[in-house]
Rosetta silent file (secondary structure, phi, psi, omega in degrees, C-alpha in Angstrom):
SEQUENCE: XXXXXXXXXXXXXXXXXXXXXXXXXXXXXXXXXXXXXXXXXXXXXXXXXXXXXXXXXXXXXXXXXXXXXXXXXXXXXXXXXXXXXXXXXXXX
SCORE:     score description
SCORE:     0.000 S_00000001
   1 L     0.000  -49.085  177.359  -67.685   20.331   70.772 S_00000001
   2 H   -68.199  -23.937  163.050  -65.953   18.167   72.666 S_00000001
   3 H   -68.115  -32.706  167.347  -63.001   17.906   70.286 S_00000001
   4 H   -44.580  -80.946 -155.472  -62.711   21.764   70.520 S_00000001
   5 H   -57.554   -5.175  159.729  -62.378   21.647   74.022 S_00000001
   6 H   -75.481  -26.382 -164.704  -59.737   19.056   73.892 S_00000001
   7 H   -66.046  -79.210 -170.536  -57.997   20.816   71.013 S_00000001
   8 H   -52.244    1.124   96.726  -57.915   24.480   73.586 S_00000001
   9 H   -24.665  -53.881  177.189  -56.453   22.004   76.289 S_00000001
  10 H   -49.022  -67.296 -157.980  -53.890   20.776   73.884 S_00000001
  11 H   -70.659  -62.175 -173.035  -53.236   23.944   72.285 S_00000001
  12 H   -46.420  -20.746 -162.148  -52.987   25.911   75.861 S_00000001
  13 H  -103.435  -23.878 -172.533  -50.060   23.321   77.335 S_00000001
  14 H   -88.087  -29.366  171.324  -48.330   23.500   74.006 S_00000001
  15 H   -63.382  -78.873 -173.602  -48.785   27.351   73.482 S_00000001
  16 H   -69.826  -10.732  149.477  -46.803   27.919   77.109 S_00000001
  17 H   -90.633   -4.538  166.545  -43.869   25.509   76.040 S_00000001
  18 H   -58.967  -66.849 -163.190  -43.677   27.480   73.209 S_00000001
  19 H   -59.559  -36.387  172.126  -43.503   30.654   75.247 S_00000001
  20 H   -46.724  -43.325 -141.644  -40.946   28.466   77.790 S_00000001
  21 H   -67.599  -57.241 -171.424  -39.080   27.834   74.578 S_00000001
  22 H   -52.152  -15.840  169.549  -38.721   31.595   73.447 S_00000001
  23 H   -78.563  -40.452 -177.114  -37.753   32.701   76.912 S_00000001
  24 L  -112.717   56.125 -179.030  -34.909   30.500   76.901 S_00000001
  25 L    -9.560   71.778  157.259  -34.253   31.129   73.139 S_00000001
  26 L  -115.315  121.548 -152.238  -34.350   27.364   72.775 S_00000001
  27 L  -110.800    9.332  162.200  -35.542   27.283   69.245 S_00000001
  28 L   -79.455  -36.819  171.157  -35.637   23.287   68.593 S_00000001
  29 H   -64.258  -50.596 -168.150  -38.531   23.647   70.890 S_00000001
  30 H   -66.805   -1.219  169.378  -40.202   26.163   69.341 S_00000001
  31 H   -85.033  -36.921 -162.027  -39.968   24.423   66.125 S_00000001
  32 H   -90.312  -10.783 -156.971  -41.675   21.194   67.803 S_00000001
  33 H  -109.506  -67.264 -156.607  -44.364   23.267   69.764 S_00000001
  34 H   -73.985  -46.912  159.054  -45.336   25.659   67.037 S_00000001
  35 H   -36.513  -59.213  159.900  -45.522   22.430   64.429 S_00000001
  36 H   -32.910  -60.407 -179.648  -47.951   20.963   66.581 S_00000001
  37 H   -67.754  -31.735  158.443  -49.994   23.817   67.118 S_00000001
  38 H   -18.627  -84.727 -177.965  -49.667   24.641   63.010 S_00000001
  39 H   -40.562  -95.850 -152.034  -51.351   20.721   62.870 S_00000001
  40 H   -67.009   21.973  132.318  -53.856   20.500   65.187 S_00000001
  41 H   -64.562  -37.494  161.651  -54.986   23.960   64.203 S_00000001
  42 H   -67.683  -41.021  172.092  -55.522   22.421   60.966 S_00000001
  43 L   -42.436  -59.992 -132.253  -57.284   19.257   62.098 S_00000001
  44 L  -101.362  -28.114  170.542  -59.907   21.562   63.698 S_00000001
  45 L   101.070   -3.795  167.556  -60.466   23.481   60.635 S_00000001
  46 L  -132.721  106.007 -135.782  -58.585   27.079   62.328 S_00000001
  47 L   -72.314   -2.724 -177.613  -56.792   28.205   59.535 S_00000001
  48 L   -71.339  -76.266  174.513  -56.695   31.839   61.491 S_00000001
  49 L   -36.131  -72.264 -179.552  -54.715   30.149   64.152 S_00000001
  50 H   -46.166  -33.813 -178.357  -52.640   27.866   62.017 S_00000001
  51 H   -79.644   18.025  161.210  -51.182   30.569   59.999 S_00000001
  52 H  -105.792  -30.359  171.840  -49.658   32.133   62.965 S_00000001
  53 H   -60.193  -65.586  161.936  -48.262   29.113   64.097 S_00000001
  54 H   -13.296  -74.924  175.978  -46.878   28.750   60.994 S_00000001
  55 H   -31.322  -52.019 -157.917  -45.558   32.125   60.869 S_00000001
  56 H   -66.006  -25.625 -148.422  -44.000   30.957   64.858 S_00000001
  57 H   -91.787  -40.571  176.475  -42.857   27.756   63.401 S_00000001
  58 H   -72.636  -42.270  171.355  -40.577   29.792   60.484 S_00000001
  59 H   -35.775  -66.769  170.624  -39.285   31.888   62.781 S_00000001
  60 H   -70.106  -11.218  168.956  -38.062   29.511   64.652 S_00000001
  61 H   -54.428  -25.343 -151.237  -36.797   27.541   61.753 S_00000001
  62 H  -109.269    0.008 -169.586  -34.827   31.180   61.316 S_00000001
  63 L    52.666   46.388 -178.374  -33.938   31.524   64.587 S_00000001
  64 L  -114.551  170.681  173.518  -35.481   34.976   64.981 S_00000001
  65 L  -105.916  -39.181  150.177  -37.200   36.339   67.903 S_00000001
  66 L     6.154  126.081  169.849  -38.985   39.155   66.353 S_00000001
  67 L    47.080   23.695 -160.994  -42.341   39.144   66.607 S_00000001
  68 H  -104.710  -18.879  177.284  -43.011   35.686   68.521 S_00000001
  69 H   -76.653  -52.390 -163.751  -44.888   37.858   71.472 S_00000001
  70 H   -49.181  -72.694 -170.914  -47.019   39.264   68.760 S_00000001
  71 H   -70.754  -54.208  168.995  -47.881   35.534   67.119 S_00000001
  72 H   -37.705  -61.778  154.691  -48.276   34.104   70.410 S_00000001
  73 H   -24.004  -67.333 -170.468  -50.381   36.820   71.777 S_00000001
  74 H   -65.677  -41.472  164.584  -52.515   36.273   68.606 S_00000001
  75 H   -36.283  -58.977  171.824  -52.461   32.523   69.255 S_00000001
  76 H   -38.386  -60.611 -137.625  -53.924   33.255   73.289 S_00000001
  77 H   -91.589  -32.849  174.923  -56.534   35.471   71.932 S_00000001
  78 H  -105.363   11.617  156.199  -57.981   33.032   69.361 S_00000001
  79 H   -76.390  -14.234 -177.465  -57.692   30.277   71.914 S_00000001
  80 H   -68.626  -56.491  167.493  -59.530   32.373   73.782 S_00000001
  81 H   -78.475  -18.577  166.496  -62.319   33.013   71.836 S_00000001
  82 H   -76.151  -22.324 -163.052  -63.060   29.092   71.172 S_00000001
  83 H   -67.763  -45.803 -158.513  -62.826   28.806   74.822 S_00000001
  84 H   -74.915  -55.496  169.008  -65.735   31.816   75.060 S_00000001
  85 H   -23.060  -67.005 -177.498  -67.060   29.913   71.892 S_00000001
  86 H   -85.830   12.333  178.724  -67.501   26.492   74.074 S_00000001
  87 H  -100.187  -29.652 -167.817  -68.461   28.132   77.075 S_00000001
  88 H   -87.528  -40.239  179.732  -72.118   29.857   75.182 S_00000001
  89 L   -44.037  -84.798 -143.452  -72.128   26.047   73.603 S_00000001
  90 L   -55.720  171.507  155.837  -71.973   23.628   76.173 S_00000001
  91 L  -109.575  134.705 -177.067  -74.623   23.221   78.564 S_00000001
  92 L   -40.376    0.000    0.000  -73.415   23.906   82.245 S_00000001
């Protein structure tokens, strides 16, 4: 449990320089920010989540912008639910 909640701490600071990156269509970041989250969505075992990074991470390899609110969005939303996840877990 507690590596989840380090992971959605991780994932959350790296997830908004991604979103820094794509605002300022700097796309070397968004290669190093979406590789991370790609890994340590794998580490964790969620392979939902990695494959979007993934998706975020070719993109920026392609330098498109297309559809990076869309995989990001979907990134929030299943950080989101581990968050909800470790919140019914944990004890207060």
């Amino acid at each position: 449990m507690e590596l989840l909640q380090l992971f959605v701490e991780d994932s959350q600071s790296h997830l908004e320089a991604a979103k820094t990156a794509i605002a300022t269509n700097d796309f070397q970041q968004l290669l190093k920010e979406s590789h991370h989250l790609k890994g340590a969505s794998a580490n964790v075992g969620a392979t939902t989540m990695q494959q979007a990074a993934e998706q975020l991470e070719k993109l920026g390899h392609t330098q498109e912008l297309q559809d990076t609110a869309k995989l990001v969005q979907d990134l929030e939303d299943f950080l989101h639910l581990i968050q909800v996840y470790l919140t019914d877990k944990l004890p207060n």
